[in-house]
Backbone bond lengths (Angstrom), bond angles and torsions (degrees), N, CA, C in turn:
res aa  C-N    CA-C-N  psi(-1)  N-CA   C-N-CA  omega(-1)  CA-C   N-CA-C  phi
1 X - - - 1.450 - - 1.518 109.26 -
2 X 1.435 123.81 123.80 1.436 111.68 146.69 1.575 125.04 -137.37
3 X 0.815 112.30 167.20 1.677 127.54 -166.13 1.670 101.35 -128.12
4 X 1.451 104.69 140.19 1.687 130.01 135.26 1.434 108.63 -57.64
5 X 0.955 110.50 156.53 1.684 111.41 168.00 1.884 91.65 -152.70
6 X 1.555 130.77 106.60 1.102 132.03 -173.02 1.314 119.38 -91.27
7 X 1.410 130.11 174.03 1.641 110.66 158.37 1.636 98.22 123.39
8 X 1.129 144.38 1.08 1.269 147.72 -163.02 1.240 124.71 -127.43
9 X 1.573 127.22 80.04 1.628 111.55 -154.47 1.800 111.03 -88.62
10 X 1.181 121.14 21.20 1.306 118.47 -177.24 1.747 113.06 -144.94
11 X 0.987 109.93 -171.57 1.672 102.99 -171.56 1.787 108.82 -72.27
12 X 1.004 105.29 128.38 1.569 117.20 -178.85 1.501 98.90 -62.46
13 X 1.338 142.23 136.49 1.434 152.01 173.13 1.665 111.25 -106.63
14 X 0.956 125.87 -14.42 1.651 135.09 -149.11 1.318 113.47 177.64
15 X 1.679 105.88 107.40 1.515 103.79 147.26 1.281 111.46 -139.23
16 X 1.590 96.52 141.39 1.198 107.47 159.36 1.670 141.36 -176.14
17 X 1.633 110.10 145.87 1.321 121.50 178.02 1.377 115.08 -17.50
18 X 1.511 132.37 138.14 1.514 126.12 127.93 1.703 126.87 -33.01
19 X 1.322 132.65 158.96 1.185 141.46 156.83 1.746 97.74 -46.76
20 X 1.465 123.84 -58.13 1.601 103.84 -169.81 1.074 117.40 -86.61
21 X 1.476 129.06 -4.66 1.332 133.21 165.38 1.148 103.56 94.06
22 X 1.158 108.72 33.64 2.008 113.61 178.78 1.577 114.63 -113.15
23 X 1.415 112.94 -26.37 1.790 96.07 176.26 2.069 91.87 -117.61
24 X 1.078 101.39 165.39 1.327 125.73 165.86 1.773 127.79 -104.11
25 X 1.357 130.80 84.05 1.318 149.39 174.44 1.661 112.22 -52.51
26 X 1.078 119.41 124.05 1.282 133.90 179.07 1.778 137.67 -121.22
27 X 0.959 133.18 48.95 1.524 113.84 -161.09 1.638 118.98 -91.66
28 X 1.401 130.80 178.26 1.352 107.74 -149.43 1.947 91.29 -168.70
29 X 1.502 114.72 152.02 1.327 126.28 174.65 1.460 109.66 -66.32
30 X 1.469 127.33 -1.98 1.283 131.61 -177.78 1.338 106.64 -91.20
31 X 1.644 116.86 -5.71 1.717 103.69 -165.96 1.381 114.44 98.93
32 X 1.169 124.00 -34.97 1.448 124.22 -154.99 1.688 106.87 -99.61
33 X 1.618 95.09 151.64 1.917 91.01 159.64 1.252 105.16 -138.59
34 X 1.511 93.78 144.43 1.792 98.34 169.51 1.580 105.64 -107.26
35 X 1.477 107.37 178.26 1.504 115.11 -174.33 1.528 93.92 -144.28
36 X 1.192 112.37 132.14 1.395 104.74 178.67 1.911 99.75 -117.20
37 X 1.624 101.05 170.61 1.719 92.37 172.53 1.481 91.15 -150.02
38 X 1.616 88.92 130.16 1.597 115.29 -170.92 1.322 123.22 -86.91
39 X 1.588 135.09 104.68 1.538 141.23 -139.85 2.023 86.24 -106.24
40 X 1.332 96.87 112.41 1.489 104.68 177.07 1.281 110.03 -108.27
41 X 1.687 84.52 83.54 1.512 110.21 171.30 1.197 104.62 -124.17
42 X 1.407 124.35 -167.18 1.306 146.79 176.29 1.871 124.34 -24.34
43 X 1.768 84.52 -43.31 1.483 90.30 -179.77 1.377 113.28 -133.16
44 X 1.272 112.87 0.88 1.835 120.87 164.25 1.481 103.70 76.57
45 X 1.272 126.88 14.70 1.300 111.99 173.79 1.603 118.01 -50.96
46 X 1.458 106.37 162.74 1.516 123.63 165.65 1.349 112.56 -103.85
47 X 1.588 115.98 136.44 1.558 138.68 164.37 1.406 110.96 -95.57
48 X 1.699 112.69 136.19 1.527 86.59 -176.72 1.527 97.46 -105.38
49 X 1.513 103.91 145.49 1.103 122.61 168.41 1.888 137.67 -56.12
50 X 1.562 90.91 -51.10 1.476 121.15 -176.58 1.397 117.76 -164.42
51 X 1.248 138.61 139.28 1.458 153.04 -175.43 1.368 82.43 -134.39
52 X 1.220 119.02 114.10 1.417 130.30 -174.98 1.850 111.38 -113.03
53 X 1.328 101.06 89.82 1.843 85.35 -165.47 1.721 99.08 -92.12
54 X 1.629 102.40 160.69 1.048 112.15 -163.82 1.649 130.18 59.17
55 X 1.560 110.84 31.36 1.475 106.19 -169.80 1.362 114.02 -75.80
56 X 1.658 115.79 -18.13 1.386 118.99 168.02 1.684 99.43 -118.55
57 X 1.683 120.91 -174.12 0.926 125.96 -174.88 1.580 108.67 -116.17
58 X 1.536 119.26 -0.84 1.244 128.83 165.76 1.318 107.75 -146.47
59 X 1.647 125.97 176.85 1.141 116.45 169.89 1.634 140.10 -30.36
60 X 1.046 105.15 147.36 2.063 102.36 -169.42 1.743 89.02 -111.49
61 X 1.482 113.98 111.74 1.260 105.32 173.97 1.598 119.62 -80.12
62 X 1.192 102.34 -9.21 1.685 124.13 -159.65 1.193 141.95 179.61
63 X 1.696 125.70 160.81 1.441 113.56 -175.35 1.442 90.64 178.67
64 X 1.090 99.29 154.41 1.355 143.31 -172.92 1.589 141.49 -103.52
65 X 1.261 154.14 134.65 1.273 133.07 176.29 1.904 113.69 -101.96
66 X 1.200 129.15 174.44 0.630 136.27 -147.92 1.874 95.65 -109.26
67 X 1.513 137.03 144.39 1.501 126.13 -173.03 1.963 98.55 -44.57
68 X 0.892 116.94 175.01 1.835 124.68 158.10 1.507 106.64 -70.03
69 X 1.151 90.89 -49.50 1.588 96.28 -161.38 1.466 118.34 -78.12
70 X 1.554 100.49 20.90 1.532 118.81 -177.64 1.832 106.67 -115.41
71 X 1.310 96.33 -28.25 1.506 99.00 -168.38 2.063 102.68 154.91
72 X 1.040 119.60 80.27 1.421 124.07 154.00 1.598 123.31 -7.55
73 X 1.400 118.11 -25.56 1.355 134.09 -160.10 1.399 133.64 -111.36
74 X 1.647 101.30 -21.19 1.182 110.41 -156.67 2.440 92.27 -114.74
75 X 1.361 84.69 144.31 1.406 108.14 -174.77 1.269 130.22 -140.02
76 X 2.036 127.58 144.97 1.173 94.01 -173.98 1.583 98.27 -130.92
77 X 1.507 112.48 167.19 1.456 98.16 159.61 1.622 116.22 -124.39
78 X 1.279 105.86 -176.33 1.667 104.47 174.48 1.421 99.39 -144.92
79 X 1.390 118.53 175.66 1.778 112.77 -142.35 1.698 79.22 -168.00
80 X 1.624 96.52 168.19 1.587 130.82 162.27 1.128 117.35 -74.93
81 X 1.472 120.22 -20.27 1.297 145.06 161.59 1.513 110.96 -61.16
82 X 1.002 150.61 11.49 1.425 152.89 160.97 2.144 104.38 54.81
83 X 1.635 98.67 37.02 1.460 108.77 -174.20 1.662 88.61 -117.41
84 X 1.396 118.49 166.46 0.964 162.50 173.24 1.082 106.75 -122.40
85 X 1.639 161.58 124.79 1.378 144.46 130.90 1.855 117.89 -93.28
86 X 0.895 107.46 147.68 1.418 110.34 164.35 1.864 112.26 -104.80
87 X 1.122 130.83 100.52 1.537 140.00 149.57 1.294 128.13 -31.65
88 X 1.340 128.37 151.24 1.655 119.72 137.03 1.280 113.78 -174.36
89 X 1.406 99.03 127.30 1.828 104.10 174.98 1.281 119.09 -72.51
90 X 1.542 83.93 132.42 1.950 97.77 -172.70 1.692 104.58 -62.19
91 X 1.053 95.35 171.65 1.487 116.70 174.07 1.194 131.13 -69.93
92 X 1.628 115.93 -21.84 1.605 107.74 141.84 1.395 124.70 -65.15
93 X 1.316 132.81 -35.82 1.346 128.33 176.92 1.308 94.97 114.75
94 X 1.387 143.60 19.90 1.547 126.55 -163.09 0.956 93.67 -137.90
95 X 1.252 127.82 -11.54 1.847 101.33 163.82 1.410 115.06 -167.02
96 X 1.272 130.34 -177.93 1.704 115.90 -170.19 1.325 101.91 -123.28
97 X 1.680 122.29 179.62 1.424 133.47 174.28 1.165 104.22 -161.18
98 X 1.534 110.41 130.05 1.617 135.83 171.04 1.278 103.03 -47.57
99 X 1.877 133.36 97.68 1.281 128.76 155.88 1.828 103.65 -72.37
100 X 0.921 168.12 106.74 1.048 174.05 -144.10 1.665 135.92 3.72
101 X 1.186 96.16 -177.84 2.022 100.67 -168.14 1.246 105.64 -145.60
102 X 1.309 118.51 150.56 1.611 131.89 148.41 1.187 133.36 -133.02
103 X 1.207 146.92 105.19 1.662 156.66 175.21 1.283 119.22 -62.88
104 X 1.573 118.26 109.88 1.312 129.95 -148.76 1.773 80.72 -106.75
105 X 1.590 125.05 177.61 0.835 127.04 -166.56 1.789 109.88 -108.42
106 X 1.268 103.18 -3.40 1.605 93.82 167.28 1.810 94.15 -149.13
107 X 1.996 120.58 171.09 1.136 95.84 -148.40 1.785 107.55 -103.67
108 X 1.176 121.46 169.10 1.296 126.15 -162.19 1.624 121.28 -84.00
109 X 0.917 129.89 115.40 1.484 130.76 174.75 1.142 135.19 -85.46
110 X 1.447 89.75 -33.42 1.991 101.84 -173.23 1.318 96.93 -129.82
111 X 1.643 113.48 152.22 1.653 111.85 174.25 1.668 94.89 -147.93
112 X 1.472 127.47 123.65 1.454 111.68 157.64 1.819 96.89 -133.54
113 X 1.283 98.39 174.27 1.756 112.39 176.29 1.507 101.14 -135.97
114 X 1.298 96.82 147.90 1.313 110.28 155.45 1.287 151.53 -33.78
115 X 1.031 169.08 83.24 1.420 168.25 -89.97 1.528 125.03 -115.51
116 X 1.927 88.12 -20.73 1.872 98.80 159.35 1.568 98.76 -133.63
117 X 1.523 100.30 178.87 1.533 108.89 -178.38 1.528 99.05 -94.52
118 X 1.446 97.13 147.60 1.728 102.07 -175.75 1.834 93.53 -119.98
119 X 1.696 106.43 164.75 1.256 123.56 -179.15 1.477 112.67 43.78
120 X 0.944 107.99 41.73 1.832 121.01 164.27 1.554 93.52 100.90
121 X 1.357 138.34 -84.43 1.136 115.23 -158.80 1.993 98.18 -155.81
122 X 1.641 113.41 48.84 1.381 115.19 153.17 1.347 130.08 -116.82
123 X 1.271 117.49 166.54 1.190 110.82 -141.96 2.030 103.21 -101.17
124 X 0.778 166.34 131.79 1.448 165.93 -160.24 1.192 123.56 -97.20
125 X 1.168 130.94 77.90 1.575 117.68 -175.23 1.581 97.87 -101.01
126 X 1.725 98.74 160.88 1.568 106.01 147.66 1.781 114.11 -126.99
127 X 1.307 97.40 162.76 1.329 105.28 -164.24 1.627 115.03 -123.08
128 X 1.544 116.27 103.10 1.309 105.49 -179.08 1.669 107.17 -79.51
129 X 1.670 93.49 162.19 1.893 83.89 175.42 1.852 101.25 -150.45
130 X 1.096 87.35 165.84 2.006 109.62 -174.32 1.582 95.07 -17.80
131 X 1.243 112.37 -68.34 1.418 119.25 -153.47 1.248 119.62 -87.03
132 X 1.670 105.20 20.19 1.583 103.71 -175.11 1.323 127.21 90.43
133 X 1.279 104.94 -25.78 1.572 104.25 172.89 1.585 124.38 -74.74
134 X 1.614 130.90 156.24 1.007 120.01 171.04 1.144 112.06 -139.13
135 X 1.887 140.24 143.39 0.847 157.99 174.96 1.696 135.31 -111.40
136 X 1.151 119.31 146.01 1.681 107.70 -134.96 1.794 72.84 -120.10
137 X 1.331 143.35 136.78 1.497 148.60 154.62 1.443 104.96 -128.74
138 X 1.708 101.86 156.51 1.104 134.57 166.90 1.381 115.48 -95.23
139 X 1.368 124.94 135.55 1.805 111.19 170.37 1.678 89.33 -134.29
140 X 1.643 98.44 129.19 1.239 106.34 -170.17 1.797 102.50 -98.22
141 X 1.590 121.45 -176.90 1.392 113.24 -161.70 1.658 107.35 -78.25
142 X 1.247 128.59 7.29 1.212 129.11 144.20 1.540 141.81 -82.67
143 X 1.644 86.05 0.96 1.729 108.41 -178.63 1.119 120.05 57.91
144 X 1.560 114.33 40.15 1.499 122.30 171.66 1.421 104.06 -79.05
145 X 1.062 143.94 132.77 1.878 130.93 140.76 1.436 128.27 -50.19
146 X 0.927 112.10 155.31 1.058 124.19 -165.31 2.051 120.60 -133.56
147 X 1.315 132.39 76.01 1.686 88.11 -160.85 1.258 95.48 -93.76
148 X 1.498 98.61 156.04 1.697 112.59 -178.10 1.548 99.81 -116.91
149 X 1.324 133.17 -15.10 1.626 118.99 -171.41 1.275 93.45 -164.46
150 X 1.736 112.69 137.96 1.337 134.46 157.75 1.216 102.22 -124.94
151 X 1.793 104.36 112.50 1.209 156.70 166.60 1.694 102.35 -20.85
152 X 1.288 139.93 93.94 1.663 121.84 -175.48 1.009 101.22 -70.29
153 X 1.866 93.76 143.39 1.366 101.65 -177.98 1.558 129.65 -61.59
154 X 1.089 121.52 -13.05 1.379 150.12 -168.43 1.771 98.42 -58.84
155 X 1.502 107.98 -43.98 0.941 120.91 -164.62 2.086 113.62 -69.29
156 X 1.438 85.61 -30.23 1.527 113.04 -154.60 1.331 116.77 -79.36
157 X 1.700 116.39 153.61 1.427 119.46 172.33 1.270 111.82 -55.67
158 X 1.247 136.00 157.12 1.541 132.46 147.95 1.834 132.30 -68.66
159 X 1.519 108.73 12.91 1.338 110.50 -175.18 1.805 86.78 -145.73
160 X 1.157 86.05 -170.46 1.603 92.78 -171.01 1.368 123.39 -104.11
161 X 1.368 120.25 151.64 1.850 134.26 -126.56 1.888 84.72 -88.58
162 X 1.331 124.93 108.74 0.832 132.63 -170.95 2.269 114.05 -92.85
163 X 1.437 100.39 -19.88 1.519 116.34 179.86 1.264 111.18 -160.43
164 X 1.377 139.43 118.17 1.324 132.57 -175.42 2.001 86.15 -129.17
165 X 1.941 96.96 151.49 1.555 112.61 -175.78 1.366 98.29 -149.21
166 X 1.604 113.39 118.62 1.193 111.85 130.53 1.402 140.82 -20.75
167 X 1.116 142.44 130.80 1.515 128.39 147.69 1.170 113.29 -96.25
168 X 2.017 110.38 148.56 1.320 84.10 -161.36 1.480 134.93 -92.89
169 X 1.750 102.01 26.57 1.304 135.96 -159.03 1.474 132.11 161.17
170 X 1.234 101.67 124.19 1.712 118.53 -158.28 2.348 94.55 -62.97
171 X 0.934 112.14 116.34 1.115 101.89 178.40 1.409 123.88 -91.42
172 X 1.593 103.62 7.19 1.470 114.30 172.02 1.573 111.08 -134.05
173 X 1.100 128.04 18.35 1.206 126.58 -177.41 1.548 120.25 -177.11
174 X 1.604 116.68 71.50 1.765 113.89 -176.40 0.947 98.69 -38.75
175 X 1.743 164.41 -61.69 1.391 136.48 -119.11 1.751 93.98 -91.64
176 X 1.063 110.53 -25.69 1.796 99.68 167.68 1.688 131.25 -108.01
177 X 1.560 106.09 168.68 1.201 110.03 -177.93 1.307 115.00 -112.53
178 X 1.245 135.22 163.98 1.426 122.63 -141.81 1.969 89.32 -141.22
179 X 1.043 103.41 106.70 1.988 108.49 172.26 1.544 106.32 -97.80
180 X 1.307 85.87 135.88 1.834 89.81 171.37 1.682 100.31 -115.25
181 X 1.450 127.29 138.29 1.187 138.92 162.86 1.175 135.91 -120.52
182 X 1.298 123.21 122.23 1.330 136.59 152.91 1.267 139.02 -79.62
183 X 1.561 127.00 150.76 1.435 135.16 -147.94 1.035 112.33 -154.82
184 X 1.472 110.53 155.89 2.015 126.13 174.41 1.240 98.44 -58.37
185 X 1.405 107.84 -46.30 1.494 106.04 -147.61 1.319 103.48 -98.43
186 X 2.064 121.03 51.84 1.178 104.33 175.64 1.769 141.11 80.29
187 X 1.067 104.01 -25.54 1.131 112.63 164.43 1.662 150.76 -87.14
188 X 1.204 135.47 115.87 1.526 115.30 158.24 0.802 121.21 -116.22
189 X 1.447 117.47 158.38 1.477 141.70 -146.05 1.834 103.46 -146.18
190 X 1.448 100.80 144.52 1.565 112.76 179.53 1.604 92.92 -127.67
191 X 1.219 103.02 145.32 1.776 115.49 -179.35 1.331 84.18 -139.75
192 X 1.380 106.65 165.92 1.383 125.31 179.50 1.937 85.36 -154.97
193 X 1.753 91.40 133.37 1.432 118.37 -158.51 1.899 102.68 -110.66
194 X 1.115 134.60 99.24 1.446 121.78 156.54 1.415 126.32 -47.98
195 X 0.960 113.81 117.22 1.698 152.86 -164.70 1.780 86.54 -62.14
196 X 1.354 126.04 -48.56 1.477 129.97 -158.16 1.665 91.75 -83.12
197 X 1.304 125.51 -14.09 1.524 121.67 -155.26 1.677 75.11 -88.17
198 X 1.404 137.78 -20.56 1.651 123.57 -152.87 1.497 94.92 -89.66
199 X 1.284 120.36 -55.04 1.529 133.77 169.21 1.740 108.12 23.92
């Protein structure tokens, strides 16, 4: 099977799947995001959901989905715009709405989340940014943020966090979480995160 998928007038930065493999995530140097929803039928085509123009006010380097087991629906991005947004497709399926935002003080490059929900039921992201730094938040089921850890710099690339990954499990140690990072300047890096530091 393959598909076009149209709607994007600048270089695509980010795509990506849901946890169930049902919508399609998009963000792009134009500003814009689309959402596609994948009909698992016969020939798997995509419907588009939303072409969302202007969802940031500068480039969207990235975004993220939210665990499944948090909500199937809900998505975030991060931008040049020094925004964070949190997403979510309504319950008809036809279009989305900004449940909330936060404006970090320099602008965001990298965004991933966690793959389960931690402390009963929030969601874990970390956040790479311009200057190398990275920051670890909680968004609870009202989609507040939360930050629980800034990353020492000691630890850190000297240019700015170009891909950050979850793993989706410490294979030598449950009480931590394990980040992999990428960089301008060449580098990757593995951190391993205490689980008690999120609390």
């Amino acid at each position: 099977m393959k598909d076009t998928l149209s709607g994007h007038e600048l270089t695509i930065t980010r795509v990506r799947f849901s946890p169930n493999n049902k919508y399609l995530l998009s963000v792009s140097r134009d500003r814009q995001l689309s959402i596609w929803n994948r009909n698992f039928d016969e020939d798997e085509s995509f419907g588009l959901i939303k072409l969302q123009e202007k969802a940031h006010n500068r480039i969207i380097w990235d975004c993220c989905w939210f665990p499944i087991e948090i909500s199937e629906k809900v998505f975030i991005t991060g931008s040049r715009d020094k925004f964070i947004k949190v997403w979510k497709i309504n319950d008809e399926e036809d279009n989305i709405e900004l449940v909330n935002s936060i404006k970090l003080s320099t602008s965001i490059t990298s965004l991933d989340s966690y793959k389960s929900s931690i402390n009963g039921n929030e969601c874990l992201i970390s956040v790479g940014l311009e200057n190398g730094d990275i920051e670890i938040y909680t968004v609870d089921e009202k989609f507040e943020f939360k930050l629980k850890i800034k990353i020492d710099n000691s630890y850190l690339p000297n240019e700015k966090i170009s891909r950050l990954s979850f793993a989706t499990k410490n294979p030598v140690d449950g009480s931590k979480l394990v980040l992999a990072i990428g960089s301008t300047d060449f580098s990757v890096r593995i951190l391993s995160i205490n689980k008690s530091d999120l609390a």
